[in-house]
N, C-alpha and C positions, 0 to 999 in steps of 0.2 A: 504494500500500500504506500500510495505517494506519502511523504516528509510535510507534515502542514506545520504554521507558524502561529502560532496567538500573540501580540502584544500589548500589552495594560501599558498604555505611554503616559508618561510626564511630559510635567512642561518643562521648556526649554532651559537643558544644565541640572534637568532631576533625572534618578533612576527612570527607567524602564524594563518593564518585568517581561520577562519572555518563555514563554512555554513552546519547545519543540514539542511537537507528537508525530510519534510514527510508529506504525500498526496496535501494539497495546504497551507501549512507556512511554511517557512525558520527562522529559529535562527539562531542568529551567536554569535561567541564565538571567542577564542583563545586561544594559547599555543607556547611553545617554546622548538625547540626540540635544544638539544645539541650533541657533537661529541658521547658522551655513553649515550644520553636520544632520545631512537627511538622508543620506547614501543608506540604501537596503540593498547588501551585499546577495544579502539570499535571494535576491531576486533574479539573480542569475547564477544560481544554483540549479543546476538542470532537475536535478532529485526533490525540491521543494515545490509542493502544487502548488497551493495558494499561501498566502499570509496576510490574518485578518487585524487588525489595528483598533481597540478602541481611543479616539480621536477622530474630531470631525475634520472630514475631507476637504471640504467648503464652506461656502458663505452663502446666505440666501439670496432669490431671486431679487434684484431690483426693487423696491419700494416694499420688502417686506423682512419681517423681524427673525424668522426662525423658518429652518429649512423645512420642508416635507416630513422628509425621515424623523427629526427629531422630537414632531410632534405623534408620529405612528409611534414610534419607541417610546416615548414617553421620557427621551431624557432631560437631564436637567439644569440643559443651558435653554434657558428660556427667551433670550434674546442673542443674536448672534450679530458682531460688525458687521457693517453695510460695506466695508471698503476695507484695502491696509491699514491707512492712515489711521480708520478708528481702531484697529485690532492691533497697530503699534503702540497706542495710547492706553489702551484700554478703559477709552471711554468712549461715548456716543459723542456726536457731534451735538445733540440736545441734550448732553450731561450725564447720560448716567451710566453708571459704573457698570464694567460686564464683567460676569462671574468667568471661572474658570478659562481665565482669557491665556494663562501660558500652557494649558493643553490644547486650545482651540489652536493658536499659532503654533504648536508640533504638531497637529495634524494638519493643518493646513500647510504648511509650508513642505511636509514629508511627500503628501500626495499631490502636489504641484510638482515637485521635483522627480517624482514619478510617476507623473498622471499618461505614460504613456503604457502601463500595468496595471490599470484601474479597472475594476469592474462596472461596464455601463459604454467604456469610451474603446476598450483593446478589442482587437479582436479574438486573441489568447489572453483573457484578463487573467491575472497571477496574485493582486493586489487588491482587497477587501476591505470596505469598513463595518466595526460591529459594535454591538451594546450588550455588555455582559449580563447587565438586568434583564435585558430583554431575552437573554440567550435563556438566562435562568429561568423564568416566565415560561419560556417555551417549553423546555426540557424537564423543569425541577416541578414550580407549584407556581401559582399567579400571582402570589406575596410574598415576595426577597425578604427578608428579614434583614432589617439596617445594618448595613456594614460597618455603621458608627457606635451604634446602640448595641449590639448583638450581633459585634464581629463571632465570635465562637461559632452560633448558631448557624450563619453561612458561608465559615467555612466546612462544617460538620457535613451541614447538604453537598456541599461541592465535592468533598472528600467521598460520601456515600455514593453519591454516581458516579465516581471514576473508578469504584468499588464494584456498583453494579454494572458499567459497561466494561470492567473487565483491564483498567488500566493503572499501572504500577507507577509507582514513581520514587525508584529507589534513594532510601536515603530522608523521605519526607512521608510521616505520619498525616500531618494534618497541614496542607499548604497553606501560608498566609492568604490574607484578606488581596493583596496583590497579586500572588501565584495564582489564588483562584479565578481569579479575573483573566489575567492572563492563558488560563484552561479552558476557560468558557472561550476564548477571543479564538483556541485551536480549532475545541469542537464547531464552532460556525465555519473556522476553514477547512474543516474536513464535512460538513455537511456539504459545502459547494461544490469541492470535490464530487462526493456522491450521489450529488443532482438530486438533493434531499432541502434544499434551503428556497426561503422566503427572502423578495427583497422588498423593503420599506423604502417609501419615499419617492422620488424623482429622479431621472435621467440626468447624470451629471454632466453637465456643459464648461467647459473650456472659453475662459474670457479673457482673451491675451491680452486686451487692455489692461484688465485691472490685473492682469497675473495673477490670477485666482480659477479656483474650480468653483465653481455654481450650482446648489441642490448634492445631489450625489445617494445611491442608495446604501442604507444600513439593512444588512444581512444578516439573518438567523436561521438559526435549523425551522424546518416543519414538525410542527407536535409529531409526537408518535401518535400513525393510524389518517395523518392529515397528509394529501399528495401534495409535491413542490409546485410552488408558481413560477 
């Protein structure tokens, strides 16, 4: 079975947690990308199918706040820049402060830099974006338990399905709150692999004005019993 990648990214000059999977073990590893270090080596790794990134790809359509996808996900950047200019500042041109603004610019800047392995735009797409909640949602139960509040409790879930699908991960009992994220981010690239996944969202669009990607779909497995779209 193909080599898939998970990565739970930071932002810009933080850890990034990385779960290999291939056929039934996971390694995990990291790395740290920066504002000019977005090179995905593995991407030309002939043995690697895909590799799924939580981190948004892009930025929304012109005159609106938050992409497609991340309203189908349900995650929890709720306003997203309209431009660079705001997503270097990290604020709105109308003032107000945007959350989770140095993972927004490591994904966006990673999947610009490779938006020629992107799913939606390659013709052999190799490069996914995903939501580990959502992945969880899918796979686990429809209520994650806070990874703030009751990290224990999902890493416990995450650990049990990698338990019940049968996958090892020498050397790690109970994966942190990051590893797991990172596992969830594999299994969506192995469900693409398998022609088993759902995508959220919009068609990503290429806007070499603003050098940015636009919309983009967030990818997760199909429930069990539910066929892919």
């Amino acid at each position: 079975m193909s080599r898939v990648l998970g990565i739970d990214a930071g932002g810009p000059g933080k850890s990034s947690y990385l779960a290999f999977l291939q056929d039934d073990r996971i390694t995990f590893s990291q790395c740290v990308f920066g504002e000019d270090e977005t090179d995905l080596p593995w991407l030309r790794d002939d043995d690697m199918g895909r590799i799924a990134i939580d981190a948004p790809q892009g930025l929304p359509r012109a005159g609106e706040k938050r992409r497609a996808a991340d309203a189908a996900a349900h995650t929890p950047t709720g306003r997203l820049p309209a431009t660079r200019g705001e997503m270097a500042r990290g604020i709105t041109d109308d003032g107000k402060r945007l959350v989770y603004i140095g993972l927004v610019r490591t994904g966006v800047e990673v999947f610009w830099a490779n938006c020629r392995y992107v799913f939606g735009l390659a013709s052999q797409p190799r490069l996914v974006e995903t939501y580990p909640r959502a992945v969880f949602r899918a796979l686990i139960s429809p209520r994650p338990p806070s990874k703030r509040n009751d990290p224990y409790s999902y890493c416990d879930a995450v650990a049990e399905l990698m338990r019940c699908l049968g996958l090892s991960c020498p050397g790690v009992e109970i994966p942190s709150v990051d590893q797991c994220d990172a596992v969830l981010c594999a299994l969506a690239a192995r469900a693409v692999v398998e022609g088993r996944a759902e995508r959220l969202g919009r068609k990503p669009v290429i806007r070499k004005r603003d050098q940015v990607l636009r919309e983009g779909y967030i990818v997760i497995p199909s429930p069990p019993g539910i066929p892919a779209t």
